[in-house]
C-alpha positions in Angstrom: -58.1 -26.1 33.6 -55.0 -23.4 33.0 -52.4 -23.5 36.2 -53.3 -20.3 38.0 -50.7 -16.9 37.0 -47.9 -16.5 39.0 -44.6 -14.3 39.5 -41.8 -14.6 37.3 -39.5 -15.0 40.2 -42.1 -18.3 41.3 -42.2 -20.0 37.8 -38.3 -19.4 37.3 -37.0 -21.5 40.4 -40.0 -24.4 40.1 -38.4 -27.5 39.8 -38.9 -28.5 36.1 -37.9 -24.9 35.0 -35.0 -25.5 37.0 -34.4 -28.4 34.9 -35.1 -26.9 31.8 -32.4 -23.9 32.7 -29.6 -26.3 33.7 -30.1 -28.0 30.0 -30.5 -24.9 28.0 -27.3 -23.7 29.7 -25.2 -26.7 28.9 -26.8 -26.6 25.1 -25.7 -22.6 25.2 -22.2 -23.1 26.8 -21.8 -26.0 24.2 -22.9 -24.1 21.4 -20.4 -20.7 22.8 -17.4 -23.4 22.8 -18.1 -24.6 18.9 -18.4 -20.8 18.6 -15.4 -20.0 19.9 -13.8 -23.3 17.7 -14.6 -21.8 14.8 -13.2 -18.5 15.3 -10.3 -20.2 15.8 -10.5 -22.2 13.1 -11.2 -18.7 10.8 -7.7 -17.1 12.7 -5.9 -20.0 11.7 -7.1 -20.6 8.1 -7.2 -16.6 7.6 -3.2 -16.3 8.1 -2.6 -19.6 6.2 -4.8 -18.0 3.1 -2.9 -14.6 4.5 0.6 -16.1 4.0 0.0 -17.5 0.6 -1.5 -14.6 -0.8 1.6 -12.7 0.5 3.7 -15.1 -1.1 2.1 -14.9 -4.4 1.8 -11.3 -4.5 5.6 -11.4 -3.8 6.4 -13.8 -6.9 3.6 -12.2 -9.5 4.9 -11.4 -12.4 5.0 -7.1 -12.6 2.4 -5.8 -15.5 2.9 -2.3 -17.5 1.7 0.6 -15.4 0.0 1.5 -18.2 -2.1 -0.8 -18.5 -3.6 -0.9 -15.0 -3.9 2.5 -14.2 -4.0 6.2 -16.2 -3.2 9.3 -14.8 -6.4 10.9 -12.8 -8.3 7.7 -13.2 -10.4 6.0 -9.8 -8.2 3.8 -8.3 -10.2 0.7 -8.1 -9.8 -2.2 -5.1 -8.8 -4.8 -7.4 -5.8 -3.0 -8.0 -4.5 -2.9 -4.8 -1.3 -5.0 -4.1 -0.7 -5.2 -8.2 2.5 -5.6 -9.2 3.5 -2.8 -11.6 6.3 -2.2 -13.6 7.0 1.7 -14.8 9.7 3.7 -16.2 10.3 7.2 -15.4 12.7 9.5 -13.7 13.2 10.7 -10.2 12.7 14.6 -9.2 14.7 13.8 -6.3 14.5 17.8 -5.0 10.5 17.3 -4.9 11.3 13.8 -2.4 8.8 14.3 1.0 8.8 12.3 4.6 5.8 11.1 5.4 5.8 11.1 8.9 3.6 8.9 12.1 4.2 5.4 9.7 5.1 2.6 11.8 7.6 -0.3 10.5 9.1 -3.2 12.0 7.8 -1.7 15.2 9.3 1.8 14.7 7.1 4.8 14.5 10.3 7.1 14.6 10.5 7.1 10.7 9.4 8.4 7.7 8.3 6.6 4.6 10.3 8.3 1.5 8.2 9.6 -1.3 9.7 10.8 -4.2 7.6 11.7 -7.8 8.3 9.7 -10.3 7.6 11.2 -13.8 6.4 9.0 -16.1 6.0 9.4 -20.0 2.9 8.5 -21.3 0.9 9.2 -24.9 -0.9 12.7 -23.3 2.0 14.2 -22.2 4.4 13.7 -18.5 2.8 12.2 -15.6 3.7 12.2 -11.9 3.3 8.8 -10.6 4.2 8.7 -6.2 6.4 6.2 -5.4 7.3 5.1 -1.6 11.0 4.2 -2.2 11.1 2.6 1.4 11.4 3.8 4.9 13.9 5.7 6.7 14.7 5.6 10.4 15.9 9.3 9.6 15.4 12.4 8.0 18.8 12.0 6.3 18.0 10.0 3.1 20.3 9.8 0.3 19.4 10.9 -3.2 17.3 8.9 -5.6 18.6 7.2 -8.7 19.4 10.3 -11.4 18.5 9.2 -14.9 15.5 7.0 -16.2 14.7 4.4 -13.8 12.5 1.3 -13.8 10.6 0.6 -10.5 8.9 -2.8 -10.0 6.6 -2.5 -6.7 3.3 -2.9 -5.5 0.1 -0.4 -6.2 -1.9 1.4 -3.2 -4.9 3.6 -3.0 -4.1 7.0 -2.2 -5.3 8.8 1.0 -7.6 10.9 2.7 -6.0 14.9 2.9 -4.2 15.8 6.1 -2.9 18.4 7.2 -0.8 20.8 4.6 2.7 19.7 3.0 5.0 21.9 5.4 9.0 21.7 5.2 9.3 18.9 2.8 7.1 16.6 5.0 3.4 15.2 5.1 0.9 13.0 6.7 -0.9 11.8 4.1 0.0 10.6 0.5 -3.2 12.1 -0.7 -3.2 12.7 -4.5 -4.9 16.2 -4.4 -2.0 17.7 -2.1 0.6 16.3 -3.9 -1.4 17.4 -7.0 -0.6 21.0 -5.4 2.3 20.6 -4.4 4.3 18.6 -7.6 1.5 19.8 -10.2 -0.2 17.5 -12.6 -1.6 15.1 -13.8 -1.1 12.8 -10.8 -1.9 8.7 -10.6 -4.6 9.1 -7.7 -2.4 5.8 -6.4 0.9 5.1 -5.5 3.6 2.6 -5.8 5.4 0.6 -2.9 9.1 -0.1 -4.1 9.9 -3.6 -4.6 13.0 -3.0 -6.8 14.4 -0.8 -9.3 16.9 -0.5 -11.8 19.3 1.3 -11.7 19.3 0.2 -7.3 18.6 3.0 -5.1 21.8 4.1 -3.1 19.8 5.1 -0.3 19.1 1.5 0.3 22.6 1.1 0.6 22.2 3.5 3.3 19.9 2.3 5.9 16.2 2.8 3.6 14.5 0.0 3.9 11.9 -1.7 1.4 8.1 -2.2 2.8 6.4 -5.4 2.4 3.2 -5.3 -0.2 0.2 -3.9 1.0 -2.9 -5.6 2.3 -6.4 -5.6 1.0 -9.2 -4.7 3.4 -10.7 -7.6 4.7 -7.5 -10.1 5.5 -7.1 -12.0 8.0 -9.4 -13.8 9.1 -11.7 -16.9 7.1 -15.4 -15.9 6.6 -16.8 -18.8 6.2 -15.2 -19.9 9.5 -16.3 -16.8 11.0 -20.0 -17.1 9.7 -20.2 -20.3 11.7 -18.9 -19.3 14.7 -21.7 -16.5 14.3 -24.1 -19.1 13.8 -23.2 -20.9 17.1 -23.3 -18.4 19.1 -26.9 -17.5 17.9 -28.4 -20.7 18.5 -26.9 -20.3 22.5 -28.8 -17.3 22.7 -31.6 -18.9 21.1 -31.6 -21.7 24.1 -31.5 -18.8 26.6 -34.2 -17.2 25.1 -36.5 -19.8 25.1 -36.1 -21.3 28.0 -37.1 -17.3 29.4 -39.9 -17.9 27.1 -40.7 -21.1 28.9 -40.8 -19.2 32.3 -43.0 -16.6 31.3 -45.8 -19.2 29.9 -45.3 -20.9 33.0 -46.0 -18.0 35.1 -49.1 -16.7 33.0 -50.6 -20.5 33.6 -50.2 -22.8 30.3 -53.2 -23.9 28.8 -53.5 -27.8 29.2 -52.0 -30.3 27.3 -54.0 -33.0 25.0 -54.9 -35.9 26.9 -53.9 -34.2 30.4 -56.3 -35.5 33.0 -56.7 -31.4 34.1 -57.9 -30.9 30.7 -60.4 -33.2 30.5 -64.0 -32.6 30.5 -67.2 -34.8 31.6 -69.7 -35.2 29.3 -73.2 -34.5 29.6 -75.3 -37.7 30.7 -78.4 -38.0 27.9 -81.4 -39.7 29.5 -82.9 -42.4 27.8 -86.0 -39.9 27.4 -84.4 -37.5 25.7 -82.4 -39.8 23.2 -86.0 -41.4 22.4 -88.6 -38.1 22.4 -92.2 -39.7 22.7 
């Protein structure tokens, strides 16, 4: 016969539930610790994979311009954090602060963005270049003459609010469109060097490392484990609950538990042998 139904609160604290919670718990806190080892272990691995993709970014060899990106064409996410090479000249009257950018810390600075006009088989294009970042408003004049500028490709940005007193929030291609004309690249280049130097850098502007793609950081695979870990803890809580509430609604009886067993009929000899 079944155990007769009880109270949650009765099955929970009999002794061999008790039992049962005290190892499910250890199996969950062991499992939580491996979890917690192998987000580690993605932390550590994702800033060593971190540091040598900075490094080879760093050292890549630049490629043409034009033959990553046209004017007005989607800036994919494999191009961000290619190294481009372009030659063009500054409109160094057209140069905007782009204001609330932190560096090294700071958030009292501007990044310096000047358009870079760039020859190309249609006609003149306006390619945005950050030539570095200022810890002032005061930043000295870009290069005069054709320039070649070796940096690092980003996506442009979401609009914000409207290009006001030579300064914006956003390096958003369709404002800039507006407010340099057209055609503009819809991405824009982090200075990594240039030639003729910039004599603002001489001055206090200083370069910005290359950006990041979304996503850095941190090893998935490492990361998928720890998930994985911490899923089979809550598994081990969950069934020992699932344990308890059997045991309150009176398990059915085991093979070959005396409780479960049945007597069998006795068959008199007359009815095995019918006259």
């Amino acid at each position: 016969m079944a155990d007769t139904p009880t109270s949650l609160w009765r099955a929970a604290v009999r002794p061999r539930m008790l039992v049962l919670l005290v190892v499910f718990l250890a199996a969950a806190a062991v499992c939580g610790r491996l979890g917690a080892w192998q987000l580690e272990r993605a932390d550590v691995r994702g800033a060593a994979a971190a540091e040598r993709e900075a490094q080879r970014v760093v050292s890549a060899d630049p490629v043409d311009l034009a033959d990553l990106l046209a004017p007005g064409d989607t800036f994919v996410g494999d191009l961000v954090a290619r190294k481009a090479v372009v030659t063009g000249t500054y409109d160094d009257d057209a140069t905007l602060l782009v204001t609330g950018r932190a560096h090294a810390g700071r958030t009292d600075g501007y990044l310096v963005l000047t358009p870079l006009r760039v020859p190309t088989p249609d006609g003149e294009a306006i390619l945005p270049v950050v030539r570095g970042w200022s810890p002032t408003a005061d930043v000295a004049a870009a290069p005069a003459g054709d320039v070649e500028v070796v940096g690092w490709l980003q996506v442009g940005e979401e609009a914000g609010h409207a290009i006001a007193d030579g300064r914006t929030d956003a390096i958003s291609a369709a404002q800039l469109l507006a407010a340099w004309g057209g055609p503009v690249y819809t991405g824009y280049l982090v200075t990594q060097t240039s030639e003729p130097g910039d004599p603002a850098v001489a001055d206090g502007l200083e370069r910005l490392a290359p950006p990041t793609r979304a996503g850095s950081g941190l090893n998935i695979q490492n990361l998928a484990y720890a998930a994985q870990w911490w899923i089979f803890g809550l598994f081990a809580v969950g069934l020992w609950w699932r344990l308890v509430r059997d045991e309150a609604a009176g398990r059915p009886p085991l093979p070959g538990d005396p409780a479960g067993r049945q007597e069998l009929p006795v068959v008199s000899a007359e009815a095995r042998h019918p006259a």
